[in-house]
C-alpha positions as CSV (number, residue, x, y, z in Angstrom):
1,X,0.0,0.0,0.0
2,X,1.1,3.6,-1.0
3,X,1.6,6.0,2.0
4,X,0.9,9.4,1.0
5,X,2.6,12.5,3.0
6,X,0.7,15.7,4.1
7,X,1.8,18.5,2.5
8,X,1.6,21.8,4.7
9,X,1.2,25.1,2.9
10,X,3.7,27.4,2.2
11,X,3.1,31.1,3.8
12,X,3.7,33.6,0.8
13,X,6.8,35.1,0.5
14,X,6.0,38.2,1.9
15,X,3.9,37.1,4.5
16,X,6.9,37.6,6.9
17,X,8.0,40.6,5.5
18,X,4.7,41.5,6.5
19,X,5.2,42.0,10.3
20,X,8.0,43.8,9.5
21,X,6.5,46.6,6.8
22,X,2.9,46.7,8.8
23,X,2.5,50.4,9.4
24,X,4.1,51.1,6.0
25,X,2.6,52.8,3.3
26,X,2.8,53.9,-0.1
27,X,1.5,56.6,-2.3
28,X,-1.3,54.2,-3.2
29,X,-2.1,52.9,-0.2
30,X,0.3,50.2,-1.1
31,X,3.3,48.6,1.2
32,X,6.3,50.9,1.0
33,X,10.2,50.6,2.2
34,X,9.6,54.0,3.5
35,X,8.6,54.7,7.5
36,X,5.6,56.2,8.2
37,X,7.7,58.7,10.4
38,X,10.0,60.0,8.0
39,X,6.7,60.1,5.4
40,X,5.3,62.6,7.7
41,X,8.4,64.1,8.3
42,X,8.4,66.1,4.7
43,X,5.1,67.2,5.3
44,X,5.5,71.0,6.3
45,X,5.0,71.6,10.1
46,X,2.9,74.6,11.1
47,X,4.9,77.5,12.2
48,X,4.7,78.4,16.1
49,X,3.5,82.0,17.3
50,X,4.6,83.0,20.5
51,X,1.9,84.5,22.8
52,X,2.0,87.2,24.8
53,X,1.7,84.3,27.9
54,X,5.2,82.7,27.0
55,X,7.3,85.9,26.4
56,X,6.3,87.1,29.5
57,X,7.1,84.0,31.4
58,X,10.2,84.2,29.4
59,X,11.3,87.8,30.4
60,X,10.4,86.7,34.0
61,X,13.0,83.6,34.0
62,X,15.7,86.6,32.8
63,X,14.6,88.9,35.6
64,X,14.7,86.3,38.1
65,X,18.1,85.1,37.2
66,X,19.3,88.5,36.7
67,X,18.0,89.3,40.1
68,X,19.8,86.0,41.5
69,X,23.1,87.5,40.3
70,X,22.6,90.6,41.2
71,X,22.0,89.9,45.3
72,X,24.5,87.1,44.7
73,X,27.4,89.0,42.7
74,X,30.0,90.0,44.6
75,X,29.9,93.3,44.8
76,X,25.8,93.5,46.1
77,X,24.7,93.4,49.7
78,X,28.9,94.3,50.4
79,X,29.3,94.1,54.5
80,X,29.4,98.0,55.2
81,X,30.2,97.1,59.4
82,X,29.7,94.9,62.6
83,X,27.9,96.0,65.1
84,X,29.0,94.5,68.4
85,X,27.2,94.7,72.1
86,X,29.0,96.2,75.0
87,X,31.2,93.6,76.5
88,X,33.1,93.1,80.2
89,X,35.3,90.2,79.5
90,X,35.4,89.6,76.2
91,X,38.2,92.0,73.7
92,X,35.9,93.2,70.8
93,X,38.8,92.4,69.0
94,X,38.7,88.7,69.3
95,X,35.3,88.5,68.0
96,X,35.8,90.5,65.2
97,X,39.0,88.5,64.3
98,X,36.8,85.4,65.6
99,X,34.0,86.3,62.8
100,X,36.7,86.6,60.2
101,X,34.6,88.7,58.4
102,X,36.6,90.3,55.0
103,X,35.5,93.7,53.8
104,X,32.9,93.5,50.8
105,X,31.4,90.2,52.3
106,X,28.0,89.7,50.5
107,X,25.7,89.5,53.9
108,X,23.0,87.9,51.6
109,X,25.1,84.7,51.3
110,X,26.5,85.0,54.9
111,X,26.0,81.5,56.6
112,X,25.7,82.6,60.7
113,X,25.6,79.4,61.8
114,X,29.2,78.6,62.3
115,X,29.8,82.3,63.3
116,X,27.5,81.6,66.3
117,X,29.1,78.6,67.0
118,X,32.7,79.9,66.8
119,X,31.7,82.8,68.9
120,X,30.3,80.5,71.7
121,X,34.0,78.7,71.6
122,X,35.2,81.9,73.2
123,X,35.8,81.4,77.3
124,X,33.3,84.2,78.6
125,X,30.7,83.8,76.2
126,X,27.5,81.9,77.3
127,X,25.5,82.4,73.9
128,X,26.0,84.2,70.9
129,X,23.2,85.2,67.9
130,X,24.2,86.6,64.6
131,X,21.9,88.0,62.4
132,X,22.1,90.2,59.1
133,X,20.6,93.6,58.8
134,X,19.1,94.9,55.5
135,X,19.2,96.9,53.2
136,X,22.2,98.4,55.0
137,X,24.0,95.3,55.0
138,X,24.9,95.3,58.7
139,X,26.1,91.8,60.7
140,X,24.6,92.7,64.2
141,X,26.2,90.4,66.7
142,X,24.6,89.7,70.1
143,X,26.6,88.3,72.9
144,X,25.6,87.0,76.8
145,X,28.6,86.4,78.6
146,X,29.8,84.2,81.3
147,X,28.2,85.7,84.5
148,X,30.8,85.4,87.3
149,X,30.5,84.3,91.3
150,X,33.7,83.6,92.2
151,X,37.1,85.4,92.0
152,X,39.7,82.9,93.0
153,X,42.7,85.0,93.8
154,X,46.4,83.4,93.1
155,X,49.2,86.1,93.5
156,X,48.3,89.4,92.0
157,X,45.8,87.6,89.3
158,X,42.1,87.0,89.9
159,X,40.3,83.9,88.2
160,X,36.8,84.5,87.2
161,X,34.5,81.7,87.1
162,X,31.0,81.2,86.7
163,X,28.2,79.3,88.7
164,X,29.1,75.9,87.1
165,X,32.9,76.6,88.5
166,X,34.0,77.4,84.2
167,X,37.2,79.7,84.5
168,X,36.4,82.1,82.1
169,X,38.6,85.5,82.3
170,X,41.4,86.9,84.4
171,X,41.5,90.7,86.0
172,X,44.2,92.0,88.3
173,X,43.3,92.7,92.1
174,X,42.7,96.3,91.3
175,X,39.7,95.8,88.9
176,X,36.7,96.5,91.2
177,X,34.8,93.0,90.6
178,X,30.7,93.1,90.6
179,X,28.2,93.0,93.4
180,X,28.3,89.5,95.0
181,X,31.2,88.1,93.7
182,X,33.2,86.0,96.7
183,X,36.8,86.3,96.6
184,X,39.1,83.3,97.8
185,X,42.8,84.0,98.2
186,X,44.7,81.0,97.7
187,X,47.5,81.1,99.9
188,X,49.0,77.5,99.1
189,X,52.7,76.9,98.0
190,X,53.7,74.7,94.9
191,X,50.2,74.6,93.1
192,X,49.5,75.1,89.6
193,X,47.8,78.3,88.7
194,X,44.3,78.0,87.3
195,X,43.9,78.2,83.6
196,X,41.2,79.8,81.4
197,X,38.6,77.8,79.8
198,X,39.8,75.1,83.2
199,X,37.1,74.4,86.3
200,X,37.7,75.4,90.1
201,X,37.7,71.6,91.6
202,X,34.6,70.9,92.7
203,X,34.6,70.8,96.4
204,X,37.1,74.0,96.8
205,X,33.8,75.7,94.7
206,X,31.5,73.9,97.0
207,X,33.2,75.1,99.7
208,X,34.6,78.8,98.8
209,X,30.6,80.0,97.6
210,X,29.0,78.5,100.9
211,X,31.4,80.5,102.8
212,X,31.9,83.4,100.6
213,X,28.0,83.4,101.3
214,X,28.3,84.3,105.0
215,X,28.0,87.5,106.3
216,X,28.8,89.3,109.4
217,X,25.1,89.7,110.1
218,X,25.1,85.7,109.7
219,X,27.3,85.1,112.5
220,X,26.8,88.4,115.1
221,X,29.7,89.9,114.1
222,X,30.7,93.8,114.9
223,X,33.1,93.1,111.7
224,X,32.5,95.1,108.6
225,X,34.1,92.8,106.2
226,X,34.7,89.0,106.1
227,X,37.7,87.2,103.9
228,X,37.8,83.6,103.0
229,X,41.5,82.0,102.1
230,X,43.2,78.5,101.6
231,X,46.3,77.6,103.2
232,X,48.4,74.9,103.4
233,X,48.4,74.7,107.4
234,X,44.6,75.4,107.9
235,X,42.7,74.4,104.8
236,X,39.8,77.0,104.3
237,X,39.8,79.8,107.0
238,X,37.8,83.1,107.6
239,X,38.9,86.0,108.6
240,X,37.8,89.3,110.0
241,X,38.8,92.8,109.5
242,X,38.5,92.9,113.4
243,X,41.3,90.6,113.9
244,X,40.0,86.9,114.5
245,X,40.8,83.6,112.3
246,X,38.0,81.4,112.1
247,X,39.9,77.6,110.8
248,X,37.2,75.4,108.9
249,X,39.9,73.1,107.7
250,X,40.1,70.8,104.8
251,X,37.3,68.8,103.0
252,X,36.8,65.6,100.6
253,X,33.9,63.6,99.8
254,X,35.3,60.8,101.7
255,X,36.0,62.3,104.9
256,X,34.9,65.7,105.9
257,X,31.7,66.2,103.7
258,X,31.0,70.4,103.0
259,X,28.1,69.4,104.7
260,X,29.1,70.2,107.8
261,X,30.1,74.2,107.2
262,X,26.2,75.1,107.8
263,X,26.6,73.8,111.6
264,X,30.1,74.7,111.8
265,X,29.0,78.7,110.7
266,X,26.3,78.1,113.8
267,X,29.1,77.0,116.3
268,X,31.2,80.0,115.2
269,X,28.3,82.4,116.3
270,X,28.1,80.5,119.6
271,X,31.3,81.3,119.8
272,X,32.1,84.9,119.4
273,X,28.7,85.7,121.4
274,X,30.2,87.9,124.0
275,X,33.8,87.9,123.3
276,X,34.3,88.6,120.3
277,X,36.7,91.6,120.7
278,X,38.9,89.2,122.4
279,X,39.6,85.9,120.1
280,X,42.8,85.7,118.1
281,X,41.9,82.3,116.6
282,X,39.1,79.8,116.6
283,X,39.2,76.5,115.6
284,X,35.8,74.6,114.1
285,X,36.6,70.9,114.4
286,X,32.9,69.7,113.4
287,X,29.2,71.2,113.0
288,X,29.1,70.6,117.5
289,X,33.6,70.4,118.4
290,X,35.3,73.6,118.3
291,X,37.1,75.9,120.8
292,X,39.3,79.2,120.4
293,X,42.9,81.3,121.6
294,X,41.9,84.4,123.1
295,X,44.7,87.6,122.2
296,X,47.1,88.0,124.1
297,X,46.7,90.2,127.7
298,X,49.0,92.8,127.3
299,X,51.3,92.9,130.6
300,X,51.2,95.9,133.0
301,X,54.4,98.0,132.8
302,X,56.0,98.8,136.1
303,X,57.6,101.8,137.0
């Protein structure tokens, strides 16, 4: 018996070509070699008018980035000064070399940021705002310095220091000092100086601003002025323009907690009561322990 074998049809030719020209036509409507695209491409675009709308907006991008380099250029908005606040322990000088601040500066790009911050890194200054005034191109500079409440005197040199015990400036012993500033002479051998920008060690400020605090009112004295020293024999000591030497000794967290000077200041009161005029030296041993050398009797002459 003869097998026979299917024939399949054969796709025309151009069948697959087909795929590949869709979309193309000829002037006739039939297939072409020539893209659509480029078909329209030769016909002739219509000419665009521009409105009224669009040249405006286009002067307005000129203005605007004429304007951006006019305020940006370096010759506008040229830094004509610095105005600083009045200052007590900070040398104007140092801020204005701390701002670094050229002449013809353009204030409109003027960062203040790091001013501010650079400003703050100066010892007396607590805070510090910079700001920029226009149209006169002025730097206005605002400062609050360190506020001072204790003088700790080594020598001939006074160390100011805040509240938080920050050394901050230096003034001789002949600058008057503010209203409530306590003064501790430090009478002590072989000790390094304090430094600026440093701290007073904790329990010497502890102690030096709770007696500093006392008055002559405090503890019944006739005295008119009160003086609080360290030495290396006595520790902390207060003294009397009267004559007397009350010794309050040394301290340490360990062993003689600063929270005994409120009953020692007591004792002391119980202890001048009455004789005041004649004690050379008392000695507070604790908040309840103390006793005192009376002056000396001067002896009768004989004839």
């Amino acid at each position: 018996m003869k097998s026979t074998r299917a024939t399949v049809p054969t796709r025309p030719p151009d069948a697959a070509l087909g795929r590949q020209t869709r979309g193309l036509v000829g002037p006739a409507g039939r297939r072409s070699g020539v893209p659509a695209r480029a078909a329209l491409g030769r016909l002739r675009r219509p000419t665009r008018i521009v409105t009224a709308t669009r040249a405006a907006g286009l002067l307005g991008m000129l203005a605007c980035g004429f304007a951006f380099t006019f305020v940006t250029g370096p010759t506008a908005f040229a830094l004509t000064r610095t105005d600083l606040p009045s200052l007590t322990w900070t040398d104007p000088a140092v801020v204005r070399a701390t701002l670094a601040l050229p002449a013809g500066t353009n204030v409109f790009r003027l960062d203040t940021t790091p001013l501010e911050a650079a400003l703050r890194g100066l010892p007396a200054v607590a805070t510090a705002d910079v700001s920029v005034g226009l149209p006169d191109a002025v730097v206005v500079v605002q400062i609050e310095e360190r506020q001072p409440v204790l003088a700790w005197q080594v020598g001939d040199t006074r160390y100011m220091a805040d509240r938080g015990g920050t050394i901050f400036a230096t003034t001789s012993t002949a600058a008057a000092l503010p209203a409530g500033v306590v003064v501790v002479v430090d009478g002590r051998g072989g000790e390094e100086p304090p430094q600026v920008g440093g701290l007073v060690d904790a329990v010497d400020f502890d102690v030096a601003t709770r007696l500093g605090s006392v008055t002559p009112a405090d503890i019944g004295s006739a005295a008119t002025s009160l003086r609080v020293a360290i030495t290396d024999l006595d520790g902390f000591v207060l003294s009397s323009n009267g004559g007397w030497t009350a010794v309050f000794g040394f301290y340490s967290p360990a062993t003689r907690s600063t929270d005994m000077i409120a009953g020692q200041v007591r004792l002391l009161k119980s202890l001048l009561y009455g004789r005041e005029p004649d004690l050379l030296r008392i000695i507070l041993a604790s908040a309840t322990d103390g006793t005192y050398v009376p002056k000396a009797t001067p002896k009768a002459t004989v004839r």
